[in-house]
N, C-alpha and C positions, 0 to 999 in steps of 0.2 A: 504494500500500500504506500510505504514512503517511498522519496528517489534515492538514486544511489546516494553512497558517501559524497557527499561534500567537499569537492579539492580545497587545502588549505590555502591561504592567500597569505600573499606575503607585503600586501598592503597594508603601511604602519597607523595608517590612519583608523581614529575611536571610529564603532559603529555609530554611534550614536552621539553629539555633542549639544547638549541644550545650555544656551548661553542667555542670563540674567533675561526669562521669558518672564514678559507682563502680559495679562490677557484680561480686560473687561467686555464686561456685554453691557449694552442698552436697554434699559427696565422702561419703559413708554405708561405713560400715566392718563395717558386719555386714548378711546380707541375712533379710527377715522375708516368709517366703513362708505360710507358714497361719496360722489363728486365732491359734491358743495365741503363736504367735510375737510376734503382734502386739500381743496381751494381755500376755502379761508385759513388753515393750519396754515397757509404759506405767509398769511398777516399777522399773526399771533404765536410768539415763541413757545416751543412744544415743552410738556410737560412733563421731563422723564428724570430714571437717577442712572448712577453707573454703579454697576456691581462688577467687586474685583472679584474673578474668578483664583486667579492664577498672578503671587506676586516675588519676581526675582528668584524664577528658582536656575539651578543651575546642576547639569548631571551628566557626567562621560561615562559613555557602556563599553566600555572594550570589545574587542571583537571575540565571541564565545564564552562572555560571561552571561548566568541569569540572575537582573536583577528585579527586587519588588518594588512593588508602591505599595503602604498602606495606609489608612486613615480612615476618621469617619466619614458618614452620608455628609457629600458635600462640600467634601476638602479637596476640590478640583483633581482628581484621579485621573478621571475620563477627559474633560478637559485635557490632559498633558497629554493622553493616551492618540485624542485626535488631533492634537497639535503636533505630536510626531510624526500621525501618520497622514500630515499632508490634507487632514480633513479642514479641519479649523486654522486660522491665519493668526499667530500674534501679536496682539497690541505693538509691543515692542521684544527686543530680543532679537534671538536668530535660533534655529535649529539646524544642524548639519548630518543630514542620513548617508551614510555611503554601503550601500547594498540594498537588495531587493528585500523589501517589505511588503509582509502579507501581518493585515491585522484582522486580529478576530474579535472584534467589538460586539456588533450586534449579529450575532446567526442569525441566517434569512432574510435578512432584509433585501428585496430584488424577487425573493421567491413569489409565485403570483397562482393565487389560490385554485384555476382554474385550469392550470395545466397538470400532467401528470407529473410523479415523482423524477421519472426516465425525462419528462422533458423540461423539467425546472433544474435539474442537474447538468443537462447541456445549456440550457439559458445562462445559466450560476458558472458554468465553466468559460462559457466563453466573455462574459463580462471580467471575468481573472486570467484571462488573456490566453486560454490554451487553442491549444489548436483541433480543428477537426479529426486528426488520429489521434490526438492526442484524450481527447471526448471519447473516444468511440472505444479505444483502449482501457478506460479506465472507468468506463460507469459500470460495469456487474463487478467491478472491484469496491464502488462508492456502496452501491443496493448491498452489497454482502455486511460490509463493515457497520453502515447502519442498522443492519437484522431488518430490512424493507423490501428482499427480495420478491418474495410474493405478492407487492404492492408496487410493484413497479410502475401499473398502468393504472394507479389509480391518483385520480386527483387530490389534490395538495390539499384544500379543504376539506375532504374526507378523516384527513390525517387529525391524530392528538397532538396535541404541542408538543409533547415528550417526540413523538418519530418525526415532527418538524426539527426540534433541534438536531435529534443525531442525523437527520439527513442533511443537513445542512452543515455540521461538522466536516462530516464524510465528505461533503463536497469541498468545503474551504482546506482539506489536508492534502488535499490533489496538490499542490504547487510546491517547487523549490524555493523557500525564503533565504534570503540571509540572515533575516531580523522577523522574530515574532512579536506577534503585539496580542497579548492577551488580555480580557476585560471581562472576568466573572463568568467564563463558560463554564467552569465547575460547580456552579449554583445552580444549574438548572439539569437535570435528565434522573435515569435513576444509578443505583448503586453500579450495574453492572456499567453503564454508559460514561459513567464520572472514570470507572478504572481504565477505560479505552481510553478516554482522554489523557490521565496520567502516561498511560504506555507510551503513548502517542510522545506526551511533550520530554519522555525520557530520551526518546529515540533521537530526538528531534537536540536534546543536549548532548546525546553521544557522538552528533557527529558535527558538533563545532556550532551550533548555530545559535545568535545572539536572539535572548529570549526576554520581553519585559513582560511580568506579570501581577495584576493586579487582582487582587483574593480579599472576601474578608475572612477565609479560610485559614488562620495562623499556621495550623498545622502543613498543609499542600506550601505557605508561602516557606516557611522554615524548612522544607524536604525540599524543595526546587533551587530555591535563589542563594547565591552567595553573600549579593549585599542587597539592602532593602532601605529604601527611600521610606521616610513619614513625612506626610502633609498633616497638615491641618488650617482651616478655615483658608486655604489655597496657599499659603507658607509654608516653606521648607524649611523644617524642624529638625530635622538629623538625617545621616544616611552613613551608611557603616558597615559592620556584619549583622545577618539577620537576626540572630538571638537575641543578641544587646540592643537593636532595634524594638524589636518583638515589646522586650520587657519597660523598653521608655514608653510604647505606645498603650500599653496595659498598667505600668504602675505609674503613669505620668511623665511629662514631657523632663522634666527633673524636681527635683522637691522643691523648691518655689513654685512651680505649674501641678504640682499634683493632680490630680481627679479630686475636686471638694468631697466631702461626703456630704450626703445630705440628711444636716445637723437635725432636723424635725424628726426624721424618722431613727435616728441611732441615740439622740439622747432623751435618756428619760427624766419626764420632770416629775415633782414633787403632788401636782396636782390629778389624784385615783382616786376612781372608786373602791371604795375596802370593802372584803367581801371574807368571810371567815374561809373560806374554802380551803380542804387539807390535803391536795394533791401533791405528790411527791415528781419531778423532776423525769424521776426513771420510770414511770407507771405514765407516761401523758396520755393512754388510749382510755385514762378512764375519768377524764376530766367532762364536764358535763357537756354537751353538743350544743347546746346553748352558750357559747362564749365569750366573754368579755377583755375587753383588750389587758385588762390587769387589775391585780385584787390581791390580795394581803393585809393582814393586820399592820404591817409599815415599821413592825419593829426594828428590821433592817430593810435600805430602800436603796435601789439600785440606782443610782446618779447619774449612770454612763454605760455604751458600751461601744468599744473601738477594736475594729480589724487591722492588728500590723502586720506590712508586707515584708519583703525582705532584704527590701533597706531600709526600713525602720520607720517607715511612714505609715501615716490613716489613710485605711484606702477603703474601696468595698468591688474591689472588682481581681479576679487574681489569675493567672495561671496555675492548669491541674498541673500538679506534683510539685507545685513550691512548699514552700516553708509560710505557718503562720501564726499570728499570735493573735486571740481573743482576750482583752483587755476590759476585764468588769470592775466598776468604782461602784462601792457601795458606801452607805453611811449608818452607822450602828445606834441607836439611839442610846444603847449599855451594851455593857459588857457580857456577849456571848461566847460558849466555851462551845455550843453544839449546833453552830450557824451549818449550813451544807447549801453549794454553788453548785449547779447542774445548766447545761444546754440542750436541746432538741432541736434538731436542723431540718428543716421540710422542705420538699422541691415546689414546684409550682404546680404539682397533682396533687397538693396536700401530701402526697405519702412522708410518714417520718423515715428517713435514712438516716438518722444516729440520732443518737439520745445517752448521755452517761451525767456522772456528777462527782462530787468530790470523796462521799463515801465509798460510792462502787471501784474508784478507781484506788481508793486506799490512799486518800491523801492525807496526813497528820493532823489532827485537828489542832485550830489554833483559836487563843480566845480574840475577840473582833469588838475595836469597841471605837468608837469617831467616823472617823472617814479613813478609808483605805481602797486597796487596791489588789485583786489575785488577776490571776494570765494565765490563760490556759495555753500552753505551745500546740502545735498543730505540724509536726516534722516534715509531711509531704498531704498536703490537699487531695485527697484520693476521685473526688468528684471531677467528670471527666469534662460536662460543659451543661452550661444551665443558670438559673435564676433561682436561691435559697432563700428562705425563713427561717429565722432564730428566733428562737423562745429562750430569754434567759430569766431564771429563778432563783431565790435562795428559801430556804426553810429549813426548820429547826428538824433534827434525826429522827424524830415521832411524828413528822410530819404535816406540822403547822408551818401554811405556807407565811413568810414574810412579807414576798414580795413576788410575784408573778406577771414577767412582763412577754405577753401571749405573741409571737411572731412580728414583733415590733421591729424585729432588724434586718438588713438586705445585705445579701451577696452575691455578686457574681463571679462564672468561674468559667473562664476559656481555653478549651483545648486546644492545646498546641502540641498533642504529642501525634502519631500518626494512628494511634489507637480507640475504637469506636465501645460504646454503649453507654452507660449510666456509671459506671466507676472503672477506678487502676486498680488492678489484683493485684498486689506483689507478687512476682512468681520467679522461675528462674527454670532452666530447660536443662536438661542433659541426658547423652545418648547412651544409652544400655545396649553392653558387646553384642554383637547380633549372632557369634559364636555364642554364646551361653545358650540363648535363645533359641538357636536351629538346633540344637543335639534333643 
């Protein structure tokens, strides 16, 4: 399905050179739909603003490196992605491509709903410049790869958007690039379809070819790229190796720029309802179904609760298999000798996935009396990617709750390892002599 190897070039020049690109667009504040509208607009200055998309960024790709982009919705990605490739013009700047570029921004666009698969695949081919043997040669290679053989002759509109995209993959992999330009194709097909893609873009790095890809997939961007660019709000914020990137754009641009936490919902104030209730920590399935955000007699009141990441900051967002520490301030109103700190962590099915506390774990007891502070460490985040709830409590060892503050705090937690479902198992592999075995 790929073309041969790729002869090496001994041309010293980057693939890629983007030099201090500015790019705004025109926001128009009043809209001119007939004549007259149009005509008078030419007496009366128009009413628009300018939005910077894209401000002073600057980025050399070598020839056979793959680098990333990441950021949030909005932090001009795509923008640079089409100002690469020739689509979009910039404000100011310059960009310098030397080799054949094939981007794959939007799949399908051009494909047209009324022709068959076989003949929107010769349409798609020859708008990417192949030739008529070239077409004829390679489309029961395109139908196969897509799995749309047997729909060959059937119209495009018939098709799910899942066989729109892989057919339209399978048609954009026909060509020799120099330079790949990729934009979120891994977001869209199913399991089997994402792995053809991977293969795809392996082949495509083993034989030299300069690859830029933009993911919000941390993990595909961390397995691909060697360096990785962060944008934010169209500003170039770092660019580096992708790990160290990885961990700026999930634990904050650097500790002055943190991720704020958001202070309403992680600290707790003084102001509950008290409610005698004598649920214990490690039992939460038998708290009543009717519940309330927090309740306690207030003998000891929980002040705070903060998420340290792994340089030592407040955060609520983490990478799975870091390091972390749960930070609870509470306030003693006397001196307890039988105080007990417990968590319950809930995804966003409700389901609890852990639940312990300071008894179960056999923590010393210690007497608790003003304001203080205990931390729970957290060695490796075993949650694989997702949105939590924390329940954090304290109560006395018979079981009079204190203070009970019911799913009051948020966490999130993104995978970045290349490993899939709801948690990391610690495990470790190893091969048993296959002599022992076959006797």
């Amino acid at each position: 399905m790929l073309p041969d190897a790729i002869k090496k070039r001994t041309d010293s020049r980057p693939a890629i050179a983007v030099r201090n690109v500015h790019k705004e667009f025109i926001i128009p504040h009043e809209k001119k739909t007939t004549l007259f509208e149009n005509i008078l607009g030419l007496f009366k200055p128009s009413n628009y603003e300018k939005f910077v998309a894209l401000e002073d960024i600057n980025l050399t790709v070598e020839r056979g490196e793959s680098i990333g982009i990441i950021g949030d919705n909005g932090s001009g990605k795509s923008t640079l992605l089409k100002i690469i490739s020739k689509i979009l013009r910039p404000t100011s700047g310059s960009v310098e491509v030397n080799g054949k570029i094939t981007p794959f921004l939007e799949l399908g666009v051009g494909f047209q709903p009324d022709l068959t698969a076989r003949e929107n695949i010769e349409v798609y081919s020859t708008i990417m410049g192949l030739s008529k043997k070239e077409i004829s040669k390679n489309t029961d290679h395109v139908l196969e790869f897509a799995g749309l053989t047997r729909f060959k002759d059937t119209k495009l509109k018939n098709f799910s958007s899942g066989m729109q995209v892989r057919l339209a993959f399978a048609t954009a992999i026909q060509t020799t690039p120099d330079i790949l330009i990729v934009d979120e194709v891994l977001a869209v097909g199913d399991m089997d379809f994402q792995q053809k893609c991977l293969d795809v873009f392996n082949e495509y790095r083993k034989k030299g070819i300069t690859i830029i890809f933009v993911s919000h997939d941390l993990s595909s961007v961390r397995r691909f790229c060697d360096k990785t660019m962060l944008l934010k709000d169209g500003k170039q914020i770092a660019f580096g190796k992708t790990v160290e990137i990885i961990d700026r754009y999930i634990y904050g641009v650097d500790k002055q720029e943190a991720k704020p936490v958001n202070t309403e919902s992680q600290t707790a104030t003084a102001e509950m309802p008290v409610s005698q209730t004598s649920t214990s920590i490690s039992d939460p399935g038998d708290v009543s179904a009717v519940r309330k955000d927090r309740w306690g007699n207030q003998n000891v009141l929980i002040t705070s609760v903060k998420f340290i990441d792994k340089f030592g900051s407040e955060n609520d967002r983490f990478n799975s298999g870091d390091p972390m520490k749960i930070q609870i301030s509470y306030q003693s109103k006397e001196a307890l000798e039988d105080c007990v700190f417990g968590i319950a962590i809930y995804n966003e099915n409700d389901l609890l996935c852990y639940g312990s506390n300071t008894e179960i774990d056999k923590v010393p007891a210690e007497i608790i009396s003003g304001n203080g502070l205990i931390e729970l460490q957290v060695d490796s985040i075993p949650f694989l990617n997702g949105k939590y709830f924390v329940t954090v409590a304290a109560h006395s060892k018979n079981n009079i709750t204190y203070d009970w503050l019911d799913k009051r705090f948020t966490l999130s937690v993104i995978n970045t390892s290349q490993k899939i479902g709801l948690v990391d198992i610690k495990n470790s592999w190893s091969y048993i002599g296959g002599k022992e075995l076959s006797k």
